[in-house]
C-alpha positions, 0 to 999 in steps of 0.5 A: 521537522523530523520525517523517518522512515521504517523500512528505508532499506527497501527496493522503492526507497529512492521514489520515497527519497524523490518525493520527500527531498522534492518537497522537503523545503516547502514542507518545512521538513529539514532532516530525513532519517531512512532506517531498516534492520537489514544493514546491507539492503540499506547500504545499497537501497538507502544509499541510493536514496541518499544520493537522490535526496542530495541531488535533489536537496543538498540542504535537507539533513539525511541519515541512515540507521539501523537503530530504530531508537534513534531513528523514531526519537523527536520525529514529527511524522513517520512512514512505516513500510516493512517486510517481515520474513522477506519476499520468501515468506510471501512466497510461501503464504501465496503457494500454501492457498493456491495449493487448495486452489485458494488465491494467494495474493498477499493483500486481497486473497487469505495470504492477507491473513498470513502476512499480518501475523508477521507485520503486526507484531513488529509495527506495535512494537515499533508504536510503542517506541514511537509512542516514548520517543516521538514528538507528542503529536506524532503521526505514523502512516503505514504502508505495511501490507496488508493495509486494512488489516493491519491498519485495523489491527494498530488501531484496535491495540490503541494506536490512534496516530495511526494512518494507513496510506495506499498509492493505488487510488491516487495513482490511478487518478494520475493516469486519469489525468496523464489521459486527458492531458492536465496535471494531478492537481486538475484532478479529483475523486471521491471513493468509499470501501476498504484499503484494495476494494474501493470504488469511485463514487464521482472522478472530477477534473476542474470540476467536472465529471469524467466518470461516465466518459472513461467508462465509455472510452476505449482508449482509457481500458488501453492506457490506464490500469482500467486495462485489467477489467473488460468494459462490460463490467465497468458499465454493469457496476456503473463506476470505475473500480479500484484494479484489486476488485480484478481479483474478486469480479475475476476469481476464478480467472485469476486463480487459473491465470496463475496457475497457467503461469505457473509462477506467483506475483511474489515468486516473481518478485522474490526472483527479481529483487534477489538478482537486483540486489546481488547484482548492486552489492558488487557495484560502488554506490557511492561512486557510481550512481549511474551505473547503479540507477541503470541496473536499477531501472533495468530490474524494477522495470521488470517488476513494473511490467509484471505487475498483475500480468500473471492474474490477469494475463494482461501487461503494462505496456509504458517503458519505466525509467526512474528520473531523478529531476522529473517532477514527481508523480507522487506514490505513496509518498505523495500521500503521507505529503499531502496528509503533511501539507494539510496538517501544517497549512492550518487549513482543511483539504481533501485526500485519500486515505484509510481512516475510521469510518465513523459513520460515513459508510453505513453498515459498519462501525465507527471504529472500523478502519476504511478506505475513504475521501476525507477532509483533513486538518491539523487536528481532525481526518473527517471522512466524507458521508456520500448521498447514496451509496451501491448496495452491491458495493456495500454488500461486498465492502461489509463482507470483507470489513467483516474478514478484516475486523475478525483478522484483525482480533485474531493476530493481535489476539492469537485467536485461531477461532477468529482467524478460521471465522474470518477465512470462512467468510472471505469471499475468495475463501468461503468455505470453513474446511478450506478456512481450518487447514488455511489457519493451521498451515499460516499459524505453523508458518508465523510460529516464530513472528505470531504476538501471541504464540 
């Protein structure tokens, strides 16, 4: 089996190569290929990679490419995890919407729109080859942010083998299960909403309910990412929330969090990974992985205390250390692999995962792309219809489907009518005039990457 990766040349690459290498053998996967356009990103990050899947599994056949062609032909299964315009284009799309006081960030706030009329456009052209040279029954799990536009936006263009995959919901069902002590696998969690605003409808370990204990307990507001809301919400919504609900139960915090820091989530990336890999292009990555990995650790680790510290004023607090043989937690890995295992095993499961709706949450269409718990098989992804649903959370789900669908039609269509319809009915934008100079200022911005221009 032939698992590829679009984006290989990324800075996470080697928690992909853990993940995969970790797995490949049970898996039935025998050959990796990890590809980016930005050769020397991939020498290094891929490189890396390389070296942790050989450890890890000096039996799994891994190369790396350049050539999209070759690295999609006969593959079984592909992840797609791109940045078009680097991170200085993410800082530019989060400074253009805070500069009219508009949250900036790249996913949940109108810097979404922004940052899928540059990704859209490069996956449906990497889809179409996909589409030649893969095996038939071929499946693409993208990690391409922002993951519910864009996993609409492949969908309406009619790539139905199509997943959007995101780490958030099973990661913070693994810090769940690192607070009571058990392994992931002792864990379970039904959600609904969309990719970033999803809520938790039931958390399980060994079948039994934890949700109303972790909403009570002090503890877990400490060493989980439930750190980001104040218990008082928590016990108002009655359930756990997906941590990028921070930005809209807290907008007007998180806006002048940021402003009050005075640096944006992607300036501080852009400054991070831009000192990491200048410092990495000087060293031998073949030769020298420890001293790689160490740099590595020391730079992503300042990535990882940072992460939502700005917005929400509040840090992770756990020392971060890549280790290569430690069992593996998972990510966005872990999702494609759990969707792999399904799919080969014959038999049915349950994951989470961005799918079409088809009648599961009420209100939307079937063909609307949400965040949901599905059963998943060989030939079938079933989202799981829930007995009851919160109207508050529904009502705030339709409102943001409805941004996302209209996103979606405007970036595949070039439409700037539906581009400004879907600001104005953003609930982090809402407002048409904030709307029209949003569209002009990202339309001039994406001029070079727009499909339609």
């Amino acid at each position: 089996m032939k698992l590829t990766v679009i984006g290989g040349g990324g800075v996470r690459s080697m928690f992909l190569a853990k993940s995969i290498a970790q797995r490949a053998a049970a898996l039935g996967i025998t050959e990796l290929v990890f590809m980016d356009i930005n050769a020397e990103k991939l020498r290094i990050y891929g490189g890396m990679a390389s070296h942790v899947a050989r450890m890890l599994n000096p039996d799994l056949k891994f190369s790396l490419t350049t050539d999209a062609a070759e690295a999609v032909t006969d593959a079984d299964y592909i992840i797609t995890t791109i940045r078009v315009g680097g991170d200085h284009m993410r800082v530019r799309d989060e400074r253009i919407a805070l500069g009219l006081g508009v949250l900036g960030q790249e996913t949940t706030g109108a810097a979404g729109l922004s940052f899928a009329m540059r990704s859209v456009g490069a996956l449906a052209g990497y889809c179409e080859l996909i589409r030649k040279l893969s095996k038939p029954t071929v499946k693409v799990f993208n990690f391409t942010n922002p993951a519910g536009v864009v996993s609409q936006a492949l969908r309406d263009l009619g790539y139905d083998f199509t997943y959007g995959i995101c780490d958030a919901p099973s990661g913070m069902l693994h810090q769940f299960a690192e607070h009571y002590g058990v392994s992931a696998d002792h864990i379970s969690g039904e959600i609904y909403g969309l990719n970033h605003l999803s809520f938790f409808k039931s958390i399980k370990i060994d079948g039994r309910e934890i949700m109303q204990e972790l909403i009570d307990d002090p503890t877990a507001y400490a060493e989980t990412d439930m750190r980001f809301f104040q218990p008082d919400l928590l016990k108002h919504m009655g359930c756990v929330l997906n941590e990028y609900l921070y930005y809209f139960y807290y907008r007007e915090k998180a806006v002048e969090n940021i402003l009050k820091a005075g640096v944006t989530r992607g300036e501080v990336i852009e400054d991070i990974n831009r000192q990491m890999t200048a410092e990495l292009s000087q060293m031998d990555i073949e030769n020298d992985f420890e001293g790689c990995l160490k740099c590595y650790e020391k730079w992503y680790g300042k990535r990882e205390d940072a992460y939502m510290a700005n917005e929400t004023g509040v840090k992770r607090d756990k020392p971060w250390k890549f280790d290569v043989f430690a069992p593996d937690a998972g990510g966005y890995a872990g999702v494609a692999l759990r969707f792999i295992e399904l799919a080969e095993s014959g038999g049915t499961g349950t994951m989470i995962l961005c799918a079409p709706n088809n009648g599961a949450i009420p209100g939307l269409r079937d063909n609307d792309i949400v965040e949901i718990t599905c059963d998943v098989s060989r030939d079938a992804c079933v989202p799981h219809v829930m007995p009851e649903y919160d109207e508050r959370a529904l009502e705030l789900i339709r409102r943001v489907k409805s941004y996302e669908r209209l996103a979606a039609k405007a970036v595949t269509t070039g439409d700037r009518k539906a581009a400004i319809d879907c600001l104005t009915l953003h609930p982090l934008v809402n407002s048409y005039s904030l709307a029209v100079q949003l569209v002009d200022a990202y339309f001039d911005l994406n001029r070079d990457y727009l499909m339609h221009a």
